[in-house]
C-alpha positions as CSV (number, residue, x, y, z in Angstrom):
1,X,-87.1,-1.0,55.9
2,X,-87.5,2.9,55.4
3,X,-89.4,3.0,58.9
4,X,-86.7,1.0,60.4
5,X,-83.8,3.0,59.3
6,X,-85.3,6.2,60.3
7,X,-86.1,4.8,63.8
8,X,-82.5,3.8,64.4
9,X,-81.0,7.0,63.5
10,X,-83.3,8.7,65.8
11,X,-82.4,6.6,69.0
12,X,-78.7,6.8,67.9
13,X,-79.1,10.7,67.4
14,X,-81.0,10.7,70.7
15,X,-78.4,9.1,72.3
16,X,-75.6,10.7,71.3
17,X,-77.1,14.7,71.8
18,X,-77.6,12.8,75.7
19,X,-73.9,11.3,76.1
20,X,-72.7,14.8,74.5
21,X,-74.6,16.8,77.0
22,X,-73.5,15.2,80.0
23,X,-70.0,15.3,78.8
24,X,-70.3,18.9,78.7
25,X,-71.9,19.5,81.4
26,X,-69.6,17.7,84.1
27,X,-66.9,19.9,85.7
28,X,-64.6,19.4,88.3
29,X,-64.8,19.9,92.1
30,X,-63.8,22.9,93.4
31,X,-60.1,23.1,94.9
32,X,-59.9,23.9,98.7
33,X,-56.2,24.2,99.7
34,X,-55.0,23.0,103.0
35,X,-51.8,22.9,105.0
36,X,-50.6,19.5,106.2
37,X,-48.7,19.7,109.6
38,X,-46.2,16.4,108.7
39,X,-44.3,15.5,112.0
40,X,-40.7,13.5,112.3
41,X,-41.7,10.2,114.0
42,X,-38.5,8.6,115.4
43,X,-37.8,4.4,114.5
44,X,-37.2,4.2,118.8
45,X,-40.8,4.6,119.6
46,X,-42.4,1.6,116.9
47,X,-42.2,-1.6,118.9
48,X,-42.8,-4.8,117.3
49,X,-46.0,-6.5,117.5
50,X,-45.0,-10.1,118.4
51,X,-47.5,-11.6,120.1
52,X,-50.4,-10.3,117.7
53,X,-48.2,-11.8,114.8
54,X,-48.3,-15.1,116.6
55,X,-51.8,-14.8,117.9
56,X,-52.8,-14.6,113.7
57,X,-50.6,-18.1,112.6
58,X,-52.1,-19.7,115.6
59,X,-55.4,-18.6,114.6
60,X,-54.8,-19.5,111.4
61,X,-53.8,-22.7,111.4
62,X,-56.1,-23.3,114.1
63,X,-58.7,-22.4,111.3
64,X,-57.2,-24.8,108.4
65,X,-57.0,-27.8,111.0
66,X,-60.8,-27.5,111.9
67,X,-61.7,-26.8,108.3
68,X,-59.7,-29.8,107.1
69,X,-61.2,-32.2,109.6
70,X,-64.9,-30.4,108.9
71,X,-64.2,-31.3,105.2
72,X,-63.2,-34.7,105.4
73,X,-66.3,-35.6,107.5
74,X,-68.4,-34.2,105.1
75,X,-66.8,-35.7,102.1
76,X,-67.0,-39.1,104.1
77,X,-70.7,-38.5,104.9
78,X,-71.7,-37.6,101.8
79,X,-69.3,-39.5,99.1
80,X,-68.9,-42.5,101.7
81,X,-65.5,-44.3,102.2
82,X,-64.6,-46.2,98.7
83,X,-60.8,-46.0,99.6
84,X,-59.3,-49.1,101.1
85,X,-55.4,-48.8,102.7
86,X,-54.6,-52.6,101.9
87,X,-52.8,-53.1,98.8
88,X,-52.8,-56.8,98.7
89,X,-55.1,-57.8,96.1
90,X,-54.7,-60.6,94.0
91,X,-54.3,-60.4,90.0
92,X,-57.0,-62.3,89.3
93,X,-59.3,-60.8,91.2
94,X,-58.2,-57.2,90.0
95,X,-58.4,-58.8,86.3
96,X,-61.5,-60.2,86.5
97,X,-63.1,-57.0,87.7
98,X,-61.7,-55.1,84.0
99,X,-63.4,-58.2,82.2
100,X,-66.6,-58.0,80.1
């Protein structure tokens, strides 16, 4: 227990002198000043991009369409078809198949 005690207060004292050295040890960068040259850019000159906004929806939702038809292939290769459209089925039939 002694041996044990002793061995954790050395890592822990080890560890902290490290942490507490590298704290000490960091220091800033150095500061280099520079001018910025900032020019006036007038609202005449910035066109809108109309075409490119257009390009990205039809891209887009070119993207979901082939994704959705890609997915419900593979769902219906993989899981099969188990849904059936008709809704005309008979009570005794839909009872029966609850029965024990």
């Amino acid at each position: 227990m002694k041996k044990k005690f002793i061995g954790s207060a050395l890592a822990l004292s080890l560890f902290l002198g490290g942490a507490t050295l590298n704290s000490t040890s960091a220091q800033a960068a150095p500061l280099h000043e520079k001018n910025i040259k900032i020019e006036q850019v007038s609202t005449d000159k910035v066109e809108p991009h109309f075409w490119a906004v257009v390009g990205r929806a039809a891209a887009k939702g070119a993207a979901w369409g082939i994704g959705y038809v890609a997915g419900e292939k593979a769902a219906r290769s993989v899981f099969g078809s188990s849904t059936s459209d008709s809704s005309n089925y008979e009570y005794n039939d839909v009872k029966s198949s609850f029965d024990l």
